[in-house]
C-alpha positions as CSV (number, residue, x, y, z in Angstrom):
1,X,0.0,0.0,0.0
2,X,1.3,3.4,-1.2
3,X,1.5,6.4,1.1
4,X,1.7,8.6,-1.4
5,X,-1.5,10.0,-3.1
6,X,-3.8,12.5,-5.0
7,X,-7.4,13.1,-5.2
8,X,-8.7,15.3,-7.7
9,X,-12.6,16.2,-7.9
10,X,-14.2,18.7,-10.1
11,X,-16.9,21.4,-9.3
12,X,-19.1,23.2,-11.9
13,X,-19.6,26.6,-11.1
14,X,-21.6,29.9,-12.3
15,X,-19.1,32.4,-11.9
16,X,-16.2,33.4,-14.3
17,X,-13.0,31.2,-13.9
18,X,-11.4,34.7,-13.9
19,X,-13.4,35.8,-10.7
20,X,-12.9,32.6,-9.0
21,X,-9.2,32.1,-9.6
22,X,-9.1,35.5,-8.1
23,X,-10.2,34.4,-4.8
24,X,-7.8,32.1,-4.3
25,X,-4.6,33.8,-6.1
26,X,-5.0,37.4,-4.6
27,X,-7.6,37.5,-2.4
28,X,-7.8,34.3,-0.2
29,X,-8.1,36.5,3.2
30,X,-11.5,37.4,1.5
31,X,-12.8,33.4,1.8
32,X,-13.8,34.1,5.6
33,X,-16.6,36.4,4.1
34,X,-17.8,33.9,1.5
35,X,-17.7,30.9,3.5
36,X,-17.5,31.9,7.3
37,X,-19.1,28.4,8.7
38,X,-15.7,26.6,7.3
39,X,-13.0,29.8,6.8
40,X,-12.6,31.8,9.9
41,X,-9.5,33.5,8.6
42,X,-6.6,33.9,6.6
43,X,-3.7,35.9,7.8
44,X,-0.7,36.8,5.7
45,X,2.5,36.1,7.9
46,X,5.1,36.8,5.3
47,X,5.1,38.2,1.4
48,X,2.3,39.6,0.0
49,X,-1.3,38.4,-0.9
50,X,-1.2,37.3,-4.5
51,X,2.4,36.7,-4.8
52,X,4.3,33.7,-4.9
53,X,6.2,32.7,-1.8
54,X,4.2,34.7,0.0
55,X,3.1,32.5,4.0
56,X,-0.4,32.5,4.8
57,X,-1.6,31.0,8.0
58,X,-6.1,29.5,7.7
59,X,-7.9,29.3,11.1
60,X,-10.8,26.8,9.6
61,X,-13.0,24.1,10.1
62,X,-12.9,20.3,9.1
63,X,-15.3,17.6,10.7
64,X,-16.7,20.2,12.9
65,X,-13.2,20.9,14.6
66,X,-11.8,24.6,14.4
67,X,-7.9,24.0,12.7
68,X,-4.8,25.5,11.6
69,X,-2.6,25.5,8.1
70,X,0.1,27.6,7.4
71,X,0.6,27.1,3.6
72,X,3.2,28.3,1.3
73,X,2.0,29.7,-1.8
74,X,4.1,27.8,-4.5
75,X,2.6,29.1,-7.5
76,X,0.3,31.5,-9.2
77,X,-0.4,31.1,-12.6
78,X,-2.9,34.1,-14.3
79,X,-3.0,33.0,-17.5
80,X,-4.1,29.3,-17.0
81,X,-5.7,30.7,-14.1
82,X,-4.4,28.0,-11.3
83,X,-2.4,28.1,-7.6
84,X,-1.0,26.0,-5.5
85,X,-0.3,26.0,-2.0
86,X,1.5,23.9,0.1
87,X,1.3,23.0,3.9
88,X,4.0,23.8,6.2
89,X,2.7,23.6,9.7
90,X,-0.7,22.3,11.0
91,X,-3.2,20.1,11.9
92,X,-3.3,18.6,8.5
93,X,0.8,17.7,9.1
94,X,-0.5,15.6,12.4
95,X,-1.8,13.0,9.7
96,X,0.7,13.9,6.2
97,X,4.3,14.0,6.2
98,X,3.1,16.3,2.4
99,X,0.4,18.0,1.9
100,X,-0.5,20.4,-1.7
101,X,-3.8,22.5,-2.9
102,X,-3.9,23.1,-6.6
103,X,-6.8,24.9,-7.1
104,X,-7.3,25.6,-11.4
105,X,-10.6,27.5,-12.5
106,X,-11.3,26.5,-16.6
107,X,-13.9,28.5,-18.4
108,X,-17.0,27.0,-19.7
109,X,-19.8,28.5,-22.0
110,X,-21.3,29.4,-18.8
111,X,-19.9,29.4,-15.7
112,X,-16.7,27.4,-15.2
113,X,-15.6,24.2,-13.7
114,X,-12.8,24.2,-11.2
115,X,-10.7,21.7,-10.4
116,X,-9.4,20.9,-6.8
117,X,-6.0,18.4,-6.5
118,X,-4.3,17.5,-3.5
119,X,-1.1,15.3,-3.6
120,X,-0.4,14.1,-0.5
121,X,1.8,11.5,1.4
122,X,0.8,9.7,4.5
123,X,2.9,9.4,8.0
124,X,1.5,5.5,7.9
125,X,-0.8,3.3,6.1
126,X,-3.4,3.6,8.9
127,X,-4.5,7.5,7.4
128,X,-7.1,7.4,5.5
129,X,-7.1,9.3,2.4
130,X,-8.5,13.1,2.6
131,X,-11.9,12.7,0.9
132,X,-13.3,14.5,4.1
133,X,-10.5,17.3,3.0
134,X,-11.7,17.2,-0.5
135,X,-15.2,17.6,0.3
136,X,-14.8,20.7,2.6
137,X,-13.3,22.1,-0.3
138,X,-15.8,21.3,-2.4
139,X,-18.1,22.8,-0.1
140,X,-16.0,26.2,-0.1
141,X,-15.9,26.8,-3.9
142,X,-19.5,26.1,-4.3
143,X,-19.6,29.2,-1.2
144,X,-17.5,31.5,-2.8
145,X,-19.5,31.0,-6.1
146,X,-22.6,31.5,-4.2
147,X,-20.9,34.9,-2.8
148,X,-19.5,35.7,-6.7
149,X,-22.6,35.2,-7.8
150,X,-24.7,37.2,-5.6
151,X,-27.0,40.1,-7.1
């Protein structure tokens, strides 16, 4: 049994890929007022918001239990309209020696469809994989398209 792993799951959405990608590339601090019931916050504690290398710290909530990340954000891409973070300290590290969000928002006729990855590597073959991670997530972009979509 591999430790190693990635999930991947698709979400179609009615806002703009451009508007969504957004979000999550220059504006995450703004997912606490989208989504407040599963992001508290999103503090920057070194770089900017937007920018590559840049340290933010999440307070959220996973299985009903208030949490911590402090992610890295590896890359920002504009034009294919993706980013990636990865996780540095946190409860998330109690269960995965590696843990990555890529995050990619593809235009559609109507609406978009974005696409959530994590690659991940276990501390032992007794974690389960995070589906209850992906879902969460899930849960969030279909928030933030909600609060996008707003009149």
């Amino acid at each position: 049994m591999s430790l190693t792993g990635k999930l991947e799951a698709d979400v179609e959405i009615k806002a703009s890929a451009d508007k969504f990608h957004d979000v999550f590339g220059s504006r995450p601090h703004h997912l606490k007022h989208a989504t407040p019931h599963n992001v508290q916050g999103c503090e920057l504690h070194d770089g900017e918001f937007g920018k590559e290398g840049s340290v933010v710290c999440w307070n959220y909530v996973h299985d009903g239990v208030p949490k911590v990340a402090k992610d890295i954000v590896e890359k920002i891409d504009n034009v294919n309209l993706f980013t990636t973070y990865k996780v540095i300290e946190g409860d998330i590290l109690k269960e995965y020696k590696s843990f990555k969000f890529t995050v990619k928002a593809t235009p559609k006729d109507t609406g978009s469809v974005v696409r959530w990855t994590l690659d991940y590597e276990k501390l032992n073959k007794n974690i389960p994989d995070p589906h209850s991670i992906l879902q969460l997530l899930i849960e969030i972009s279909k928030d933030i398209d909600a609060h996008l979509t707003k009149p």
